[in-house]
Every structure is written in C-alpha cells, then in structure tokens.
C-alpha positions as a printed Julia matrix, in Angstrom:
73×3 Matrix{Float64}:
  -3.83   -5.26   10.43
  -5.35   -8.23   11.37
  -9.06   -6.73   11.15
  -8.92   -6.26    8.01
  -8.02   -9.66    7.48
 -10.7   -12.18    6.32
 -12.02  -15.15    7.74
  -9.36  -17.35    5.22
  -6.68  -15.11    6.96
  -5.15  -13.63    3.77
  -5.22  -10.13    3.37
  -7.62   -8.51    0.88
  -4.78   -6.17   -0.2
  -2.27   -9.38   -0.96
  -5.1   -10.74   -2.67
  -5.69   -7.64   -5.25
  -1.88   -7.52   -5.45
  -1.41  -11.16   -6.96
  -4.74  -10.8    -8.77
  -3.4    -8.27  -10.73
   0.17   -9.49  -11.26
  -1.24  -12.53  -12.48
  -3.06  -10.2   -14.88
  -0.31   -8.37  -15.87
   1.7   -11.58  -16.28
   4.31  -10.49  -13.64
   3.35  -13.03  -11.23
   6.66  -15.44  -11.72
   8.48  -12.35  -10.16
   6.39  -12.34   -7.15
   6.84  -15.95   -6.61
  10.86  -15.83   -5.75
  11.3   -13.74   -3.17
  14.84  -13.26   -4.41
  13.69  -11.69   -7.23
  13.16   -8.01   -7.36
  10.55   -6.32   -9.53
  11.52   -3.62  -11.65
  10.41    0.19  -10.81
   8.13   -0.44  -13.98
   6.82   -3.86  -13.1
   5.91   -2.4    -9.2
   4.51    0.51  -10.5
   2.46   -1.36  -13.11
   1.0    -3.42   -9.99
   0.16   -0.85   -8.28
  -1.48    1.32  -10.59
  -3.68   -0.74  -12.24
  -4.63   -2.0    -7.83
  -5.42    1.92   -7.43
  -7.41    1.76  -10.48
  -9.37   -1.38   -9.5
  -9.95    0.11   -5.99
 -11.28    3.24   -7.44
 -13.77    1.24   -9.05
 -14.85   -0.53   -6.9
 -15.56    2.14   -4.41
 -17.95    3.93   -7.49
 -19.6     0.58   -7.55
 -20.29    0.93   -3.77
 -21.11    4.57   -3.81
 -23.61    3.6    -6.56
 -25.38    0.89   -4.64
 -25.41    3.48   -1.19
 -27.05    5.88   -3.96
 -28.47    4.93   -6.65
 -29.9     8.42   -7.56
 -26.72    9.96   -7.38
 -25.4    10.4   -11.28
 -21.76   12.24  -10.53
 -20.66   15.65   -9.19
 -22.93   18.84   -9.34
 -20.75   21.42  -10.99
C-alpha cells in the first residue's frame, strides 16, 4: 500500500473518496468517525469514484492512442 502512496503521503484512493463526498455533499459524515454512512450515501461514493476512474483511464488510453476511436465490432 504504501507504493501507491504519493510523495504528500495520502493515498490517491482517500483522495478521490473525499473529493467526491465533498461533491456529493456527504462529506460532514465522513468527518465523525462515529458516524456511519448510510448503504445509499456509501454506495453513492463509490459509484460515482468507479465512474470517475473509468474516465480517467479512457482519458489515458486516449493519450497512449490517439488513433484508437472505440471497439471494432
């Protein structure tokens, strides 16, 4: 785990995690860790960090080849 930690030492993952609660607006009920998210609210997080992560890896595969347009059915 700690390769894939950066140079500030926070984890890219935690980072994507907050970035997005913070977008959602569920990021009071990350801040108390006494709290508990709802199965909604988690899977609302998570979701929408899939989604973000699936983007960006298009973005990458675009830049690797920029000829590339999609799948050849």
């Amino acid at each position: 785990m700690a390769d894939r930690k950066r140079v500030s030492g926070k984890d890219p993952m935690d980072q994507l995690k907050w970035e997005t609660a913070r977008e959602l607006g569920l990021d009071d009920d990350l801040k108390n860790p006494g709290d508990e998210l709802t199965v909604r609210e988690a899977g609302k997080i998570g979701g929408n960090m899939v989604r973000k992560l699936v983007k960006r890896g298009e973005q990458s595969l675009g830049r690797e080849h920029p000829l590339r347009k999609g799948p050849k059915l």
